[in-house]
Backbone as CSV, one residue per row, in Angstrom:
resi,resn,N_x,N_y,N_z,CA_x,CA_y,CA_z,C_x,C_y,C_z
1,UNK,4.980,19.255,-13.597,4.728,17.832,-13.568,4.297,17.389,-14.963
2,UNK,4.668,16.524,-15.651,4.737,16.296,-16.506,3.613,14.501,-16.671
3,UNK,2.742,14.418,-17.738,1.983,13.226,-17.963,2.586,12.060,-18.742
4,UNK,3.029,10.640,-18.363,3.304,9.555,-19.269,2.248,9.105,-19.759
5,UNK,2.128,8.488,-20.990,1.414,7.791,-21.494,1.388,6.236,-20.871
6,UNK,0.310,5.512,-21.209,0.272,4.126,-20.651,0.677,3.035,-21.669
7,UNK,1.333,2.213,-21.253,1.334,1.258,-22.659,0.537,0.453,-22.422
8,UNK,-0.537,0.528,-22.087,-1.760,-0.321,-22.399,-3.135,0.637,-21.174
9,UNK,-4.264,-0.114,-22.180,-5.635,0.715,-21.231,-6.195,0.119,-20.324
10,UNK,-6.169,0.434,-19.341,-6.726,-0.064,-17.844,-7.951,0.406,-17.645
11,UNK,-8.467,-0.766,-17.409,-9.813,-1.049,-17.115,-10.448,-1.542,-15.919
12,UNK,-11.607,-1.469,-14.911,-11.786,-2.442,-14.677,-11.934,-3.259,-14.446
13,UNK,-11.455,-4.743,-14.024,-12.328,-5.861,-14.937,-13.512,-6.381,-14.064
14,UNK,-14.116,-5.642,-12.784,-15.244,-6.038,-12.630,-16.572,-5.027,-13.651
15,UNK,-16.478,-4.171,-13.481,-17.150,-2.681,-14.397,-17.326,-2.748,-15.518
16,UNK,-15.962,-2.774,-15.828,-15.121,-2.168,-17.240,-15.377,-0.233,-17.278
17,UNK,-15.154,0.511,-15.834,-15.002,1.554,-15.882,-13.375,1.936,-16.296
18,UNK,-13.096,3.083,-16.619,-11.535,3.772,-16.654,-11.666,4.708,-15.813
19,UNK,-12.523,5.003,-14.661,-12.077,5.687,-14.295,-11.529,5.069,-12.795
20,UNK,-10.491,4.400,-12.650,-9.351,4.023,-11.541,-8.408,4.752,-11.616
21,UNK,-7.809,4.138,-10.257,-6.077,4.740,-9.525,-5.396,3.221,-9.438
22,UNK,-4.419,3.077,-9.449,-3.143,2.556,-9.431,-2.692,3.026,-7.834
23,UNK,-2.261,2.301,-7.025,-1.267,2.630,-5.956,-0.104,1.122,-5.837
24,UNK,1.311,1.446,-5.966,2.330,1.007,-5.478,2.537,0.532,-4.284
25,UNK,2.466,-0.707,-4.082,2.334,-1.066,-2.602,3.511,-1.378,-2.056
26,UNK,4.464,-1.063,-1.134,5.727,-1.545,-0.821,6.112,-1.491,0.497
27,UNK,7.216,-2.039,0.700,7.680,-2.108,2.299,8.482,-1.266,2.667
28,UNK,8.382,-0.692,3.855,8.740,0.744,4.526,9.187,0.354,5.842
29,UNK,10.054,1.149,6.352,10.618,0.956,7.627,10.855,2.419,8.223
30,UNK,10.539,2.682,9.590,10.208,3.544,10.255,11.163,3.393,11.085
31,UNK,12.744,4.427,11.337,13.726,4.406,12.610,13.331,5.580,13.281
32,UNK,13.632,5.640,14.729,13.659,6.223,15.749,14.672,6.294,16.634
33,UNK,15.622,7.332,16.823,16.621,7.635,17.433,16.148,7.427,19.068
34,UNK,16.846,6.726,19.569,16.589,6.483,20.989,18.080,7.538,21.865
35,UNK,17.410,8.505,22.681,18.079,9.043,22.981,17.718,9.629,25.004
36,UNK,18.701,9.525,25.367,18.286,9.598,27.326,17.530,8.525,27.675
37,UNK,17.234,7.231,27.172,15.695,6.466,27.303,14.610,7.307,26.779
38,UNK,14.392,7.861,25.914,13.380,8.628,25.553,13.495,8.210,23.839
39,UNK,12.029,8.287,23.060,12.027,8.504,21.331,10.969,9.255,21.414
40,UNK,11.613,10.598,20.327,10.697,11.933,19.916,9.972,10.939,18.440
41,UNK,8.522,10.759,19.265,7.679,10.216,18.012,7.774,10.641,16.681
42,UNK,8.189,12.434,16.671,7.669,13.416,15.761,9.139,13.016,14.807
43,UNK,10.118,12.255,15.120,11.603,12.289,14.831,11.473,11.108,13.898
44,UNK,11.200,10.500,13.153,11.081,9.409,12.253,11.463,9.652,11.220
45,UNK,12.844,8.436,10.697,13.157,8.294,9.288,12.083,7.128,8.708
46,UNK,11.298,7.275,7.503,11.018,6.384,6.803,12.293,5.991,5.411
47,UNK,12.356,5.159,5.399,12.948,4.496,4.040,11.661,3.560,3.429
48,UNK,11.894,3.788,2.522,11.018,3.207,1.344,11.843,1.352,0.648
49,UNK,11.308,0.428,0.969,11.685,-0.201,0.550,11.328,-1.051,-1.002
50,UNK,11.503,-2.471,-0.929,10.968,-3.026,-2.478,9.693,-2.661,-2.583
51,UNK,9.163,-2.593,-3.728,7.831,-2.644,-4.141,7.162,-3.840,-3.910
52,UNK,6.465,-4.152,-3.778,5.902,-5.445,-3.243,4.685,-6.015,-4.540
53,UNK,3.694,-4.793,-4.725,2.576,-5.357,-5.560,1.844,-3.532,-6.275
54,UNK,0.998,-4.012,-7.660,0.708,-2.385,-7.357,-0.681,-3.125,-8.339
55,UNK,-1.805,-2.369,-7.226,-2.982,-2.789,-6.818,-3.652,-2.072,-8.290
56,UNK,-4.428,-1.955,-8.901,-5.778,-1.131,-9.460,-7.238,-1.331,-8.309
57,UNK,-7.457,0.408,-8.392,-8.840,0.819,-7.537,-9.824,1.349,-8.736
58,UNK,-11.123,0.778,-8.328,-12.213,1.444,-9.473,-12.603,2.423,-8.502
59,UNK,-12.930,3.527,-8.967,-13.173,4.383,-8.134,-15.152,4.539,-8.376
60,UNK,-15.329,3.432,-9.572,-17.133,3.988,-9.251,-17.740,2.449,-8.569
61,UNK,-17.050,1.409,-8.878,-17.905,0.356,-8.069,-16.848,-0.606,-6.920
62,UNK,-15.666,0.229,-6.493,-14.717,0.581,-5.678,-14.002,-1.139,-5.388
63,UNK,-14.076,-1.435,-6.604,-13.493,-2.676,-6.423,-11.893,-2.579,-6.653
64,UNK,-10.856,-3.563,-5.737,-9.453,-3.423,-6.328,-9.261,-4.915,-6.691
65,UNK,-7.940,-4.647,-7.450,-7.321,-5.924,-8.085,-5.830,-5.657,-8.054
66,UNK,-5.277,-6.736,-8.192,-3.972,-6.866,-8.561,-3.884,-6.648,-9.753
67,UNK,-2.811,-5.582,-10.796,-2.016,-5.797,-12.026,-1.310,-6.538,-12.204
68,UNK,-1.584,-7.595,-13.034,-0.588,-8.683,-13.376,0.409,-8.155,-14.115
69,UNK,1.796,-8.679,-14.445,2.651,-8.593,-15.289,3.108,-6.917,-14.618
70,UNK,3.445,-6.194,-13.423,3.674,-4.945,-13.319,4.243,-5.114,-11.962
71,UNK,5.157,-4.557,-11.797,6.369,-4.699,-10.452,5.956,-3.150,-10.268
72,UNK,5.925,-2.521,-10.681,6.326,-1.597,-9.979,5.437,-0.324,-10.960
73,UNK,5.164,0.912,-10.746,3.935,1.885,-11.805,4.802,2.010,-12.735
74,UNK,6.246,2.216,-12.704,6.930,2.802,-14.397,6.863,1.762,-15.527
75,UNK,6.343,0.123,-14.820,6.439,-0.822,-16.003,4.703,-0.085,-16.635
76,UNK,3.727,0.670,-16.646,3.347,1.072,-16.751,3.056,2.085,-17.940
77,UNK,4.220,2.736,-18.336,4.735,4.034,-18.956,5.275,3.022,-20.299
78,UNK,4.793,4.045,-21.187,5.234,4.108,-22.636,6.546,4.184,-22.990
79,UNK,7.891,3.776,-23.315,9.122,3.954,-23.378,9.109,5.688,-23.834
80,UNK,9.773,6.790,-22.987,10.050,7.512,-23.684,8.436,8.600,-24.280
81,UNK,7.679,8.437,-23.462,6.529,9.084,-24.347,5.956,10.081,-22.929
82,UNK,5.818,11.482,-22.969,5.333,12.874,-22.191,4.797,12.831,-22.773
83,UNK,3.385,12.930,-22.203,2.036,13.768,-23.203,1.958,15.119,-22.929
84,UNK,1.638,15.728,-23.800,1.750,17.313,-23.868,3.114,18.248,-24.093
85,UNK,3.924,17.050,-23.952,5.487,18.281,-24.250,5.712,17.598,-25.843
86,UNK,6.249,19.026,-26.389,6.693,18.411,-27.633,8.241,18.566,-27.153
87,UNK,8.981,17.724,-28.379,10.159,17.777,-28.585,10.881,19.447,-29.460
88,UNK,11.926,19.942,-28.745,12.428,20.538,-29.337,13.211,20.467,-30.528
């Protein structure tokens, strides 16, 4: 697994701690094969749909917020930048 860099530092903004999470919030859909009149609960396709919003969590005074200007975590990422791998 490999680390991206951020193009910008997240903070925050009730705290001004760094130490948060990011989660991707999006819409999902759950099918179930209907089969004899019967659905095996345990039998579920999820599909992953649009991204919807992607939240920041402070994890010391556990406040969340919306990221403005960010659809989705890769608008997030540095064009092109792994931390810790060099280039061959």
């Amino acid at each position: 697994m490999s680390k991206k860099e951020l193009n910008r530092e997240l903070k925050c903004p009730k705290c001004s701690s760094k130490n948060i999470g990011v989660t991707e919030i999006s819409e999902a859909e759950r099918i179930w094969q209907i089969e004899d009149n019967s659905i095996d609960e345990d039998d579920a396709m999820t599909d992953i749909g649009f991204v919807l919003r992607v939240d920041g969590r402070c994890w010391d005074c556990k406040h969340i917020w919306k990221l403005r200007n960010i659809t989705q975590i890769t608008d997030l990422f540095k064009d092109d930048v792994v931390v810790g791998v060099s280039e061959q």
